[in-house]
Backbone as XML, in Angstrom:
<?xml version="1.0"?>
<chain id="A" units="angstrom">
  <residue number="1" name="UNK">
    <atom name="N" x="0.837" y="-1.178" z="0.000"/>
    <atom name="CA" x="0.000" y="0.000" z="0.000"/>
    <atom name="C" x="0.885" y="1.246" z="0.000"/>
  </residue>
  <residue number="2" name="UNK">
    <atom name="N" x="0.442" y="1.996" z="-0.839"/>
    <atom name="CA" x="1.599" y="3.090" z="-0.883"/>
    <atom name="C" x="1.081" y="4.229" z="-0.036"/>
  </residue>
  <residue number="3" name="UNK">
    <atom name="N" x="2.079" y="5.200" z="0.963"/>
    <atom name="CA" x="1.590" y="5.565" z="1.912"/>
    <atom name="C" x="2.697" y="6.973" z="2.005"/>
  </residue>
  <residue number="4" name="UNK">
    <atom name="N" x="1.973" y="7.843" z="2.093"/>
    <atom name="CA" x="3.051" y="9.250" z="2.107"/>
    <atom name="C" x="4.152" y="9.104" z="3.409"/>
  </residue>
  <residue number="5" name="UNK">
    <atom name="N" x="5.633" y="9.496" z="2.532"/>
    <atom name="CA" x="6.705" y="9.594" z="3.189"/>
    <atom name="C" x="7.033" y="8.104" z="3.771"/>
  </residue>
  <residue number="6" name="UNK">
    <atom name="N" x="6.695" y="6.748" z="2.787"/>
    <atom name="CA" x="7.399" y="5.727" z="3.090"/>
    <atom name="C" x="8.201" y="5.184" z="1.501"/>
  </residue>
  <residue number="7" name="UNK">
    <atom name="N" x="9.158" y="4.778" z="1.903"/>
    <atom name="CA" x="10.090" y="4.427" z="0.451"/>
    <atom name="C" x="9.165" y="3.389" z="-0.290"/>
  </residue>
  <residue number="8" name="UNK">
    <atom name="N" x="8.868" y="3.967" z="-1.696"/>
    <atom name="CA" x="7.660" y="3.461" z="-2.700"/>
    <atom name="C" x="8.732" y="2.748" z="-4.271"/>
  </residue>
  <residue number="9" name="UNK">
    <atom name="N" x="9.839" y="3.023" z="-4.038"/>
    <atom name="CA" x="10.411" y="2.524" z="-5.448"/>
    <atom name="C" x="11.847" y="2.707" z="-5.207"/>
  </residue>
  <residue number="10" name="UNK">
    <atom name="N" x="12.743" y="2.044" z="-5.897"/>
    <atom name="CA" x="14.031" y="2.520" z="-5.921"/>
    <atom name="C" x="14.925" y="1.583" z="-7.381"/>
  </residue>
  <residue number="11" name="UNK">
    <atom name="N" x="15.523" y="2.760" z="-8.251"/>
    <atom name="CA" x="16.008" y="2.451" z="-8.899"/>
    <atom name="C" x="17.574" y="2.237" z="-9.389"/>
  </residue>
  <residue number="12" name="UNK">
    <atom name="N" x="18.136" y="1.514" z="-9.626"/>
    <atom name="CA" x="19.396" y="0.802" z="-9.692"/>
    <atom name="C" x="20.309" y="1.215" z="-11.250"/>
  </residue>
  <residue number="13" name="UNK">
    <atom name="N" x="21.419" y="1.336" z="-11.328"/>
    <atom name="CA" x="21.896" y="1.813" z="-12.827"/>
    <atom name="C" x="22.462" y="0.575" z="-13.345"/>
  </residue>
  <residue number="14" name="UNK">
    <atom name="N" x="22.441" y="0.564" z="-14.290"/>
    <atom name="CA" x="23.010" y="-1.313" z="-15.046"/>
    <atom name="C" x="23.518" y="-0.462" z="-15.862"/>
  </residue>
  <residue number="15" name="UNK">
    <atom name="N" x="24.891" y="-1.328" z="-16.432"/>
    <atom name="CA" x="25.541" y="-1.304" z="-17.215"/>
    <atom name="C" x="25.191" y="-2.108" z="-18.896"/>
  </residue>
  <residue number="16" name="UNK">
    <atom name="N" x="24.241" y="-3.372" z="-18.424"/>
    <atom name="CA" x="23.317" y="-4.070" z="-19.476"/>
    <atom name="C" x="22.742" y="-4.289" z="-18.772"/>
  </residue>
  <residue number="17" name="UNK">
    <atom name="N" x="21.585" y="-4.313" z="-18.854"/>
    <atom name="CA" x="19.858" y="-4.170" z="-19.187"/>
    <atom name="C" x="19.612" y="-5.615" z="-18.806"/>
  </residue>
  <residue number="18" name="UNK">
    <atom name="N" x="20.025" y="-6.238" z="-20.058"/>
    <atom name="CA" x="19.787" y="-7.674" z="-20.545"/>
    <atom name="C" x="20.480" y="-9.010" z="-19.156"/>
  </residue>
  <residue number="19" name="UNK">
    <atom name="N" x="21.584" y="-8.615" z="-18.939"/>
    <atom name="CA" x="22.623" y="-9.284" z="-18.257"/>
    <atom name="C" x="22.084" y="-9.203" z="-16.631"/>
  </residue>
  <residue number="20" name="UNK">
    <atom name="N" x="21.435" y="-7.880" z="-16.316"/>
    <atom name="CA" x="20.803" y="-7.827" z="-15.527"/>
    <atom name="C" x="19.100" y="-8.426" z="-15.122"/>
  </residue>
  <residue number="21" name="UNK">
    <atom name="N" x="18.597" y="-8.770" z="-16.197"/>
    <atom name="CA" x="17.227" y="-9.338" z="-16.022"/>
    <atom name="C" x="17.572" y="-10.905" z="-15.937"/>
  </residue>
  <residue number="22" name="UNK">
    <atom name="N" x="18.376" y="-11.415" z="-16.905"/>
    <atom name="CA" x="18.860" y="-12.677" z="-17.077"/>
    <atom name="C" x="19.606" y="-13.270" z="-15.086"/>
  </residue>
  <residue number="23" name="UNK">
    <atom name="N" x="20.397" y="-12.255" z="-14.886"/>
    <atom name="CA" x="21.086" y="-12.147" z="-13.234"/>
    <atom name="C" x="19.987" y="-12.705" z="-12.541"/>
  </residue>
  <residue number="24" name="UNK">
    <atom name="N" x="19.158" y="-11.750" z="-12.206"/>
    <atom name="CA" x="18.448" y="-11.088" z="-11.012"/>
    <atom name="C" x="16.385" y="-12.497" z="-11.330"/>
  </residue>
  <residue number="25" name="UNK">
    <atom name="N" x="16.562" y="-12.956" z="-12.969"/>
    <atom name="CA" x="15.786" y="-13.579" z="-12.465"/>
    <atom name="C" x="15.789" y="-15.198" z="-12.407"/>
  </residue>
  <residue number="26" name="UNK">
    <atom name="N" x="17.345" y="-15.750" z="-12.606"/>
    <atom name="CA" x="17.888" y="-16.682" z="-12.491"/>
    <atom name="C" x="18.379" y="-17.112" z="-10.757"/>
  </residue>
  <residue number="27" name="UNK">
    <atom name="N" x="18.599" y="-15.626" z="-10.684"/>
    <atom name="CA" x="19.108" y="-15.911" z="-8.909"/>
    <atom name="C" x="17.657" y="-15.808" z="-8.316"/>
  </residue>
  <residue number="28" name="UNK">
    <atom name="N" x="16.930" y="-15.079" z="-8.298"/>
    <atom name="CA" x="15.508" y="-14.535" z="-7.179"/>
    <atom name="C" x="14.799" y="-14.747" z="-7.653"/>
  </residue>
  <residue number="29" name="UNK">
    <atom name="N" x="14.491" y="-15.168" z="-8.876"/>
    <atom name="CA" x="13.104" y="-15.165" z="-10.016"/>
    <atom name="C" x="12.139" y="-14.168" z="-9.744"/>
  </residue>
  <residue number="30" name="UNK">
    <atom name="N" x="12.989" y="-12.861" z="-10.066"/>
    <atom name="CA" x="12.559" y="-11.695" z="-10.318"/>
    <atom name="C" x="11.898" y="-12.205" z="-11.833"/>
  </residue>
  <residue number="31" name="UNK">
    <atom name="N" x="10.814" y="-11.076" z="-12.452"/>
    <atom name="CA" x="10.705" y="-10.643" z="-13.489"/>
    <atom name="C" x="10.235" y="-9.143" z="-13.964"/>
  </residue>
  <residue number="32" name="UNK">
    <atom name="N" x="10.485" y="-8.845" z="-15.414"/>
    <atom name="CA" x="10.722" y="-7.293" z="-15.688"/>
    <atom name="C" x="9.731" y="-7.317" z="-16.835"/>
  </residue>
  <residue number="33" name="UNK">
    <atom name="N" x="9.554" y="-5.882" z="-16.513"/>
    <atom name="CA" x="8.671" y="-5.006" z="-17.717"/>
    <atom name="C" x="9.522" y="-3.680" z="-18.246"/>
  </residue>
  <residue number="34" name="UNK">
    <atom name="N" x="9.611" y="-3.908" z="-19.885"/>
    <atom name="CA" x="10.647" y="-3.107" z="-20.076"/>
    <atom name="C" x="9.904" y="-1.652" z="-20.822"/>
  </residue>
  <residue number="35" name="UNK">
    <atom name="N" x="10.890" y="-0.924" z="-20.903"/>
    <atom name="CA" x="10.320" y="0.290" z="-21.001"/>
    <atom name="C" x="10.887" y="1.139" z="-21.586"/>
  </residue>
  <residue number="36" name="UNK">
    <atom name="N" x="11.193" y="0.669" z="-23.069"/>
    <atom name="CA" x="11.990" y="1.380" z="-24.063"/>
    <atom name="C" x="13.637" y="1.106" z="-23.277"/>
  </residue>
  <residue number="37" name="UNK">
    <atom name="N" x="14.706" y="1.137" z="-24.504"/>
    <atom name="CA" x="15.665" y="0.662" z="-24.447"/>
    <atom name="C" x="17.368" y="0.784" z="-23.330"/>
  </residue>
  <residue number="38" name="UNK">
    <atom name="N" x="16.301" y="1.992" z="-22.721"/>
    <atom name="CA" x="17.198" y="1.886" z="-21.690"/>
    <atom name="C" x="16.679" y="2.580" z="-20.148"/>
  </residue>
  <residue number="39" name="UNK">
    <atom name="N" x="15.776" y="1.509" z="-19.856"/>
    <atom name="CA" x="14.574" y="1.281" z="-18.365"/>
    <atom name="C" x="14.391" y="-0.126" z="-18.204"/>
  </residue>
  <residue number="40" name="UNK">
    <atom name="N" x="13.870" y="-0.448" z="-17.399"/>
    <atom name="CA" x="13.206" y="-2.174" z="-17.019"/>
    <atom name="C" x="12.956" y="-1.705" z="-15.882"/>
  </residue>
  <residue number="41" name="UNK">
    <atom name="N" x="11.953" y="-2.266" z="-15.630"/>
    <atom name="CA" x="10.943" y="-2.091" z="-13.838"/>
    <atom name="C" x="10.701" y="-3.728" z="-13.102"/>
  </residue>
  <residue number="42" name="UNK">
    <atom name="N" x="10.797" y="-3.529" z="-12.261"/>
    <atom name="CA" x="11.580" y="-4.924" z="-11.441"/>
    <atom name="C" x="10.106" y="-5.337" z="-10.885"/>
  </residue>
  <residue number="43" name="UNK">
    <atom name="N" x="9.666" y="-6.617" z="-11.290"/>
    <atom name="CA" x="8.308" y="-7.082" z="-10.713"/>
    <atom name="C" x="8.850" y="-8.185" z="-9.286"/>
  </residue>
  <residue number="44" name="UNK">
    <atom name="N" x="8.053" y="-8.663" z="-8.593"/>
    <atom name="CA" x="8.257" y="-9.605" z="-7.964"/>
    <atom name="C" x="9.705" y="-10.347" z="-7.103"/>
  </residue>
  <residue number="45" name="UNK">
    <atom name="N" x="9.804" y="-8.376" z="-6.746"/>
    <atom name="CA" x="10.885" y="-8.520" z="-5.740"/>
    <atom name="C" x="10.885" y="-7.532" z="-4.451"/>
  </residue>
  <residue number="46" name="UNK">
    <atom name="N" x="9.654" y="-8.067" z="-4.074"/>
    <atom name="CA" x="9.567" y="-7.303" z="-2.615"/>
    <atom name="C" x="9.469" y="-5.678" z="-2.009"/>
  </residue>
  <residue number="47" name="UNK">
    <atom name="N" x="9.801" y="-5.135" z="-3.038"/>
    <atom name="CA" x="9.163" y="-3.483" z="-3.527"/>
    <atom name="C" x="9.804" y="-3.082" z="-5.401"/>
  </residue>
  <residue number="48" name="UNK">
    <atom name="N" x="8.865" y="-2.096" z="-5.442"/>
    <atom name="CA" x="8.578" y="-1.590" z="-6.944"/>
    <atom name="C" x="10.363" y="-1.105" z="-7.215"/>
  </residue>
  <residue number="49" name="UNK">
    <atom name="N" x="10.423" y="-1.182" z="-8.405"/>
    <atom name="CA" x="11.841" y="-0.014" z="-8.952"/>
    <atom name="C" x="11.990" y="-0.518" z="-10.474"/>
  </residue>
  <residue number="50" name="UNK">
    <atom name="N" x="13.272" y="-0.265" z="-10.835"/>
    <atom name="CA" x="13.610" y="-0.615" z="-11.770"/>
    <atom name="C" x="15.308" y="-0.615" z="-11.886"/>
  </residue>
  <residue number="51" name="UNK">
    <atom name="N" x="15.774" y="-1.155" z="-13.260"/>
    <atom name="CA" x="17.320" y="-0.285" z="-13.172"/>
    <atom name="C" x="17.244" y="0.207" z="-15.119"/>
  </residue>
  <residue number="52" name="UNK">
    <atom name="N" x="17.978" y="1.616" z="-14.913"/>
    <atom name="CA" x="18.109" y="2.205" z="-15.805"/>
    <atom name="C" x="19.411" y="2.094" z="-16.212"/>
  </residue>
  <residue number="53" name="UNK">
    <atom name="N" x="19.691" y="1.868" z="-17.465"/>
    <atom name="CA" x="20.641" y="2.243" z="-18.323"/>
    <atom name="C" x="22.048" y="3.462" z="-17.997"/>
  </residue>
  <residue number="54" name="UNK">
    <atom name="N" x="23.551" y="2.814" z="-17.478"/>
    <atom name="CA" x="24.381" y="3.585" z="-17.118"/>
    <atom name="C" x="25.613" y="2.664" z="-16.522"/>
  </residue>
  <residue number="55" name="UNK">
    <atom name="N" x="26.579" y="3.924" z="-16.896"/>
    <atom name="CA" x="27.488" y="3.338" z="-16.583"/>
    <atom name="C" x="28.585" y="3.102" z="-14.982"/>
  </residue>
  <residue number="56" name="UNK">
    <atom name="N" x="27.558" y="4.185" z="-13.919"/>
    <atom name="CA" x="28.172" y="3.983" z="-12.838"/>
    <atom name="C" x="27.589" y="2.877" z="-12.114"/>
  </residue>
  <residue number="57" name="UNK">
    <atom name="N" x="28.328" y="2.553" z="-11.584"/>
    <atom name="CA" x="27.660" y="1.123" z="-10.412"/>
    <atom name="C" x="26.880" y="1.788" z="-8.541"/>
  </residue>
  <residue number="58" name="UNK">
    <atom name="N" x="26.783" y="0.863" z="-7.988"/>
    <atom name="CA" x="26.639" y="1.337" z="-6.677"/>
    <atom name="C" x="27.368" y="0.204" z="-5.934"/>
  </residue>
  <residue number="59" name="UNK">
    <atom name="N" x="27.882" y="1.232" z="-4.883"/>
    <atom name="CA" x="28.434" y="-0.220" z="-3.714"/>
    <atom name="C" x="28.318" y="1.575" z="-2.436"/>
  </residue>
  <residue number="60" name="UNK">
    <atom name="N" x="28.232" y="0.272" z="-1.618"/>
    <atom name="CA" x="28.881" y="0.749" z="-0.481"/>
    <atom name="C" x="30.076" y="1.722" z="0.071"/>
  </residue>
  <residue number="61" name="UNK">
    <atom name="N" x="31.120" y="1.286" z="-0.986"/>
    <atom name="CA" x="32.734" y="1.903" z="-0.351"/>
    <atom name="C" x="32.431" y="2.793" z="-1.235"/>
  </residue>
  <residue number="62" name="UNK">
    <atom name="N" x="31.344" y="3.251" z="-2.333"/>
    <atom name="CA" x="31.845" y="4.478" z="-2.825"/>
    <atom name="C" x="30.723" y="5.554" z="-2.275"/>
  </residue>
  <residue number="63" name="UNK">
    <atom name="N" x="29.764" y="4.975" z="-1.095"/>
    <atom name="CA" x="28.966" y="5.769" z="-0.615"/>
    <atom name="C" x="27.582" y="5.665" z="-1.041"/>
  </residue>
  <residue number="64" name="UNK">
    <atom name="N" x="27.512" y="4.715" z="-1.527"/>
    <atom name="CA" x="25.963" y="4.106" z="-2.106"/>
    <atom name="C" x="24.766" y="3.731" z="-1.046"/>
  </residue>
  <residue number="65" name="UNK">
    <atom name="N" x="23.891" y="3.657" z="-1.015"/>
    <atom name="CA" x="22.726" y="2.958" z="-0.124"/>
    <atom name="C" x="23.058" y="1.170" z="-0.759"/>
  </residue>
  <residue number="66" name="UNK">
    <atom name="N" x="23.107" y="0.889" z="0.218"/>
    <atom name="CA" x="22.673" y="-0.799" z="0.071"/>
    <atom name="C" x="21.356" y="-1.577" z="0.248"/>
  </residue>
  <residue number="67" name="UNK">
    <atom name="N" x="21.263" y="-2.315" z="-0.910"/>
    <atom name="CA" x="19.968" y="-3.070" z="-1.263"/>
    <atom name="C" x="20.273" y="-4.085" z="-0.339"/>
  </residue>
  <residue number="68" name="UNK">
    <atom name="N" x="19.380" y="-4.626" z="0.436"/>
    <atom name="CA" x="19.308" y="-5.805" z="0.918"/>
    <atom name="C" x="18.403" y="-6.411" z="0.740"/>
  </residue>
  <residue number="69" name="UNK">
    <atom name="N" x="18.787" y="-7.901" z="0.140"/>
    <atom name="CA" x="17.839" y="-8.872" z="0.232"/>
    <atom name="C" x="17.707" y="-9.715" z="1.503"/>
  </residue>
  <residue number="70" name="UNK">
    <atom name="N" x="16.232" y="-10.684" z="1.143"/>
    <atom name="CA" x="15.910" y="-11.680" z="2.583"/>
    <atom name="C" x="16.099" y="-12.850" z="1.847"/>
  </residue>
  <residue number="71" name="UNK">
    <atom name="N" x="16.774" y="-13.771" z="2.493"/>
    <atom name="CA" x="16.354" y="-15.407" z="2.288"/>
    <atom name="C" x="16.423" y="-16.255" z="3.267"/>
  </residue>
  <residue number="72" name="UNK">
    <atom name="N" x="15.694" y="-17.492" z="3.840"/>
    <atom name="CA" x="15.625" y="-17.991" z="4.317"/>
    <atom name="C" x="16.421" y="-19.464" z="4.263"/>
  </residue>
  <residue number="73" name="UNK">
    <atom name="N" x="17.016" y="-19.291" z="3.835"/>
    <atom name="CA" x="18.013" y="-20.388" z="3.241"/>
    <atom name="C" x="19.474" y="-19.584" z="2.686"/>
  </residue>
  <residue number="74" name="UNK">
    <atom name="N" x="19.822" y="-19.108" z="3.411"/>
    <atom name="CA" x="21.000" y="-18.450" z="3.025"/>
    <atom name="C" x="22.175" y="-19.097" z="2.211"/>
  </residue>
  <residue number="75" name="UNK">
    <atom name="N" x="22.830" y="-20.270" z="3.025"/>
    <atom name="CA" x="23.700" y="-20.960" z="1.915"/>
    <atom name="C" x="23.451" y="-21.718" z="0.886"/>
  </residue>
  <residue number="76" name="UNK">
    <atom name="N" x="22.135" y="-21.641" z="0.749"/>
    <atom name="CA" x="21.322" y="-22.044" z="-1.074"/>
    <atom name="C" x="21.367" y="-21.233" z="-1.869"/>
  </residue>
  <residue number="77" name="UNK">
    <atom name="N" x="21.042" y="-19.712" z="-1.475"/>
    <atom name="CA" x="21.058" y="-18.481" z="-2.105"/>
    <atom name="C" x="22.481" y="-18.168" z="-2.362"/>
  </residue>
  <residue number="78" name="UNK">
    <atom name="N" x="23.322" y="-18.116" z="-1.628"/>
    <atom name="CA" x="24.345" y="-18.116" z="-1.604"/>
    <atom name="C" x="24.910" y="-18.477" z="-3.061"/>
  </residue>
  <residue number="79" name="UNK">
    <atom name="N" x="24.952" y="-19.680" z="-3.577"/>
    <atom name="CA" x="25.140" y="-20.345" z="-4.127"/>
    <atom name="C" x="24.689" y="-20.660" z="-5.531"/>
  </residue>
  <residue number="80" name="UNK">
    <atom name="N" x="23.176" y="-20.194" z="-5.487"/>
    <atom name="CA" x="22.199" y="-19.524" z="-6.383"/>
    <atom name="C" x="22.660" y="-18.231" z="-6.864"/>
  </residue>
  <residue number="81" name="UNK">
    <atom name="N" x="23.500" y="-17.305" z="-6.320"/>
    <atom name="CA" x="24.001" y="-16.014" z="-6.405"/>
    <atom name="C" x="24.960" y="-16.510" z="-7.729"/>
  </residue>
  <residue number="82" name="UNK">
    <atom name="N" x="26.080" y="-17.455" z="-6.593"/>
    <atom name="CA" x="27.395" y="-17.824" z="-7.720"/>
    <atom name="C" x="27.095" y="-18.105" z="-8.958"/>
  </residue>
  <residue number="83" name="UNK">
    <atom name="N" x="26.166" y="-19.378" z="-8.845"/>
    <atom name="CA" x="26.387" y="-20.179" z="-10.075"/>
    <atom name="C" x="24.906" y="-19.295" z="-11.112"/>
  </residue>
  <residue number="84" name="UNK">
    <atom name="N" x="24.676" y="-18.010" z="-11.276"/>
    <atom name="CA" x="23.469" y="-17.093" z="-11.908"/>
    <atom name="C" x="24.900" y="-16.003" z="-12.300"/>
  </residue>
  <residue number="85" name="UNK">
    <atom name="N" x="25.761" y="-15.907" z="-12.016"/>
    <atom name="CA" x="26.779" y="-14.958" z="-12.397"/>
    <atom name="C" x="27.018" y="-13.724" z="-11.440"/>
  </residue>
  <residue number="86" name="UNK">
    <atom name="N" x="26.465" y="-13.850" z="-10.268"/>
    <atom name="CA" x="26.957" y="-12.994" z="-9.623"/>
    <atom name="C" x="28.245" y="-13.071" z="-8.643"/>
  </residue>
  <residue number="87" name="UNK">
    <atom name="N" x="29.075" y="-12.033" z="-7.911"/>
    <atom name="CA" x="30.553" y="-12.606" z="-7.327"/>
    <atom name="C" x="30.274" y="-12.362" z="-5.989"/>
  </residue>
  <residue number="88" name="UNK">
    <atom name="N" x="30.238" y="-13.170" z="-5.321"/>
    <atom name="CA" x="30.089" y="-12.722" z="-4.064"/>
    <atom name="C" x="31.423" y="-12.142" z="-3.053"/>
  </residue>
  <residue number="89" name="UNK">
    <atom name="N" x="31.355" y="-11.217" z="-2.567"/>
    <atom name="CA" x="32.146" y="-10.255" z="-2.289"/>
    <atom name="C" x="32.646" y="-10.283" z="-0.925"/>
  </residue>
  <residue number="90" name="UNK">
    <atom name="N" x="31.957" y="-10.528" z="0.189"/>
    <atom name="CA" x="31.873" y="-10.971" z="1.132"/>
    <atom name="C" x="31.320" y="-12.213" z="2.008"/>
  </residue>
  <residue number="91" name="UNK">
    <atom name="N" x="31.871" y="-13.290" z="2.341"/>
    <atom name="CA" x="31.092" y="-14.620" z="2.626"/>
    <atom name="C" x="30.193" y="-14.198" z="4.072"/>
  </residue>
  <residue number="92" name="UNK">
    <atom name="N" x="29.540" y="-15.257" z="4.352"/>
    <atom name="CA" x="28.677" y="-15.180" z="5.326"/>
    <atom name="C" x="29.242" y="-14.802" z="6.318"/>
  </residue>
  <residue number="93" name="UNK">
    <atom name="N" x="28.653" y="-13.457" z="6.975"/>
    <atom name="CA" x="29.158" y="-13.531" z="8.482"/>
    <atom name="C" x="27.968" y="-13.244" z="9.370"/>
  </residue>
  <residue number="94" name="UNK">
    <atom name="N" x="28.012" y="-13.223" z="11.040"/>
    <atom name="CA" x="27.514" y="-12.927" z="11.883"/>
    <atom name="C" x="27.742" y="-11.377" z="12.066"/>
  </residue>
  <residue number="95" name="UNK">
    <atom name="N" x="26.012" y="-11.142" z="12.210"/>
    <atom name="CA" x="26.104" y="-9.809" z="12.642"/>
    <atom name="C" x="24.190" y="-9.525" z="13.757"/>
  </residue>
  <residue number="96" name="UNK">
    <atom name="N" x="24.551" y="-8.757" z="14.647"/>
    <atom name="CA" x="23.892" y="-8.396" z="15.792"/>
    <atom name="C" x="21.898" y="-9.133" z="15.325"/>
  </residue>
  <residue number="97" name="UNK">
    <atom name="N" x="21.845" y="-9.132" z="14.366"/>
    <atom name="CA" x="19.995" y="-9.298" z="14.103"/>
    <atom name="C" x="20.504" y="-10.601" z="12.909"/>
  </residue>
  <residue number="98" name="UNK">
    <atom name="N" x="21.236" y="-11.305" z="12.956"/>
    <atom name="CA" x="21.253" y="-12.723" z="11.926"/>
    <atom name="C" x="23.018" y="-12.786" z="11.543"/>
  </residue>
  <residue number="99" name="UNK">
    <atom name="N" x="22.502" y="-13.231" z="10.526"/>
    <atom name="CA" x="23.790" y="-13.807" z="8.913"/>
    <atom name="C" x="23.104" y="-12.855" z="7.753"/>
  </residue>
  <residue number="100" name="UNK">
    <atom name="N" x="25.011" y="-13.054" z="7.105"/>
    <atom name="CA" x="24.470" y="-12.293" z="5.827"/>
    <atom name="C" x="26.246" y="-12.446" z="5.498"/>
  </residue>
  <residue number="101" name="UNK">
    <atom name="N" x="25.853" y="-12.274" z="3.503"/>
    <atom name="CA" x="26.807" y="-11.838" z="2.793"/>
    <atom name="C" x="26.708" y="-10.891" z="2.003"/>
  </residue>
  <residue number="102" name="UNK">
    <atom name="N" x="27.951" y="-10.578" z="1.468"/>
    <atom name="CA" x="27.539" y="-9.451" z="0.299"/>
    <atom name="C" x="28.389" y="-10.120" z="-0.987"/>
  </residue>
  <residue number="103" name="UNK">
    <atom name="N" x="27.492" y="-9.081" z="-2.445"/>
    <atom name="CA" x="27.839" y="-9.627" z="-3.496"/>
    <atom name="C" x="27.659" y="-9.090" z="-4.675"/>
  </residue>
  <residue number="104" name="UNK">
    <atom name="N" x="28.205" y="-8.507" z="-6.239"/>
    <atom name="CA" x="28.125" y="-8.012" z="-7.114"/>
    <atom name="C" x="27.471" y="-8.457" z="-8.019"/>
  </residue>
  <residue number="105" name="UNK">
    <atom name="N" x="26.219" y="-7.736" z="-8.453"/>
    <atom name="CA" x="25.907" y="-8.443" z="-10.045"/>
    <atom name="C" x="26.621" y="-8.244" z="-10.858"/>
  </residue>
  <residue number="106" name="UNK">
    <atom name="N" x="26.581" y="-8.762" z="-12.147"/>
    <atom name="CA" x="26.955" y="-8.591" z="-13.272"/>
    <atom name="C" x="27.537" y="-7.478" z="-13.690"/>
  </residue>
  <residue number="107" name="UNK">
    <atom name="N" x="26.831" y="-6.390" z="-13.587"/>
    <atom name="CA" x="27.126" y="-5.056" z="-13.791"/>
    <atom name="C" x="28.351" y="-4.610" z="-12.858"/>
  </residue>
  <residue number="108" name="UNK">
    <atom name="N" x="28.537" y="-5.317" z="-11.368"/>
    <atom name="CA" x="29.480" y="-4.375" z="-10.705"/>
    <atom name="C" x="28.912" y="-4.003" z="-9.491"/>
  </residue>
  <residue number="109" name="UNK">
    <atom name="N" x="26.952" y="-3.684" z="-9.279"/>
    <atom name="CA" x="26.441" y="-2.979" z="-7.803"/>
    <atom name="C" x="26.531" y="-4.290" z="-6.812"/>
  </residue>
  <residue number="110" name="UNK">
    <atom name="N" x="26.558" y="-3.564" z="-5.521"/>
    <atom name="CA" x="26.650" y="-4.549" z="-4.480"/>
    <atom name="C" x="25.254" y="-4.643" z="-3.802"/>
  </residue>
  <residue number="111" name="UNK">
    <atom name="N" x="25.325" y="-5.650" z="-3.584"/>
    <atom name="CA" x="23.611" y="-5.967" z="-2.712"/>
    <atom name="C" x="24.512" y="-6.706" z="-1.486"/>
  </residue>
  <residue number="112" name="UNK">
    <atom name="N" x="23.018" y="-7.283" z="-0.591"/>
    <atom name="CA" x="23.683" y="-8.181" z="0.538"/>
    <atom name="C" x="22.277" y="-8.820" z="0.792"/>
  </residue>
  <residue number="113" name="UNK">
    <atom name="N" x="22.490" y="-9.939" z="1.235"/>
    <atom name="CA" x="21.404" y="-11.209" z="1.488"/>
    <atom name="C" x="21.060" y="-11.298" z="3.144"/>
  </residue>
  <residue number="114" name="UNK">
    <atom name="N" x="20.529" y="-10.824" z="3.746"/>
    <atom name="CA" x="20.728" y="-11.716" z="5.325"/>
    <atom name="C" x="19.657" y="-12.881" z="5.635"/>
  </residue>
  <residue number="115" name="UNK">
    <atom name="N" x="19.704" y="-13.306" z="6.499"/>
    <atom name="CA" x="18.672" y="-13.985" z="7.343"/>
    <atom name="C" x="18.960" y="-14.197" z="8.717"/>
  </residue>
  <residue number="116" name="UNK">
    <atom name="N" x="17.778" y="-14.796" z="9.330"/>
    <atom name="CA" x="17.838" y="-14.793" z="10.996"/>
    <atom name="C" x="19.475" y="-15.820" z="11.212"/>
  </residue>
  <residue number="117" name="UNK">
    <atom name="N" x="19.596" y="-15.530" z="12.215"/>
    <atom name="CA" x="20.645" y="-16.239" z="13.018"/>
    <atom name="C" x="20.568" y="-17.466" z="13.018"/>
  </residue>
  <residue number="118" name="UNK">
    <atom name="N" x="19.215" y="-18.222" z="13.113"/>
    <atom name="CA" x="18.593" y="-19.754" z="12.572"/>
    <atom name="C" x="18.650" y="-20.410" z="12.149"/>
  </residue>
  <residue number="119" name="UNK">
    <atom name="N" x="18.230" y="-19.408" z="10.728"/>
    <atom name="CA" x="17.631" y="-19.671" z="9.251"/>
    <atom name="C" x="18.592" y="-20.527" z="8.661"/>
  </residue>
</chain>
């Protein structure tokens, strides 16, 4: 439900378009709606966005916001990350509210996966 002054979308820059839909719905089984040749809008990944066409990346060390994903099976995803073409950047560690790693798509941006301490 979209609701004033709560985060409603967020969009990501890809370097390819293509490399990125192929990524993102091989690892998460995301899927996209595209929107002329350099847009795609991200369905069925836990809030609205898209990634547009460009050549800077995002991470962290250069001062970026970080995307985080959830999974409940972390060292499946994990693994699901690798073998879909993404590099994972950081292996699993412990931190204060679960586990989590971090990891580059295709393009270069960094995301990070956590789950409960459990999971």
């Amino acid at each position: 439900m979209k609701e004033t002054g709560k985060i409603n979308y967020v969009e990501i820059p890809s370097r390819n378009l293509e490399a990125t839909k192929a990524f993102f719905t091989s690892a998460f089984g995301w899927s996209f709606v595209d929107y002329g040749p350099e847009y795609v809008a991200i369905e069925n990944a836990g809030i609205d966005g898209g990634f547009y066409k460009s050549d800077k990346v995002c991470s962290p060390e250069g001062g970026s916001v970080l995307v985080v994903l959830y999974s409940s099976e972390l060292e499946k995803t994990v693994k699901k990350v690798a073998s879909s073409g993404g590099k994972v950047v950081q292996d699993i560690f412990d931190f204060p509210g679960g586990r989590r790693f971090h990891f580059t798509d295709p393009n270069g941006n960094e995301y990070a996966v956590w789950s409960e301490p459990d999971a």
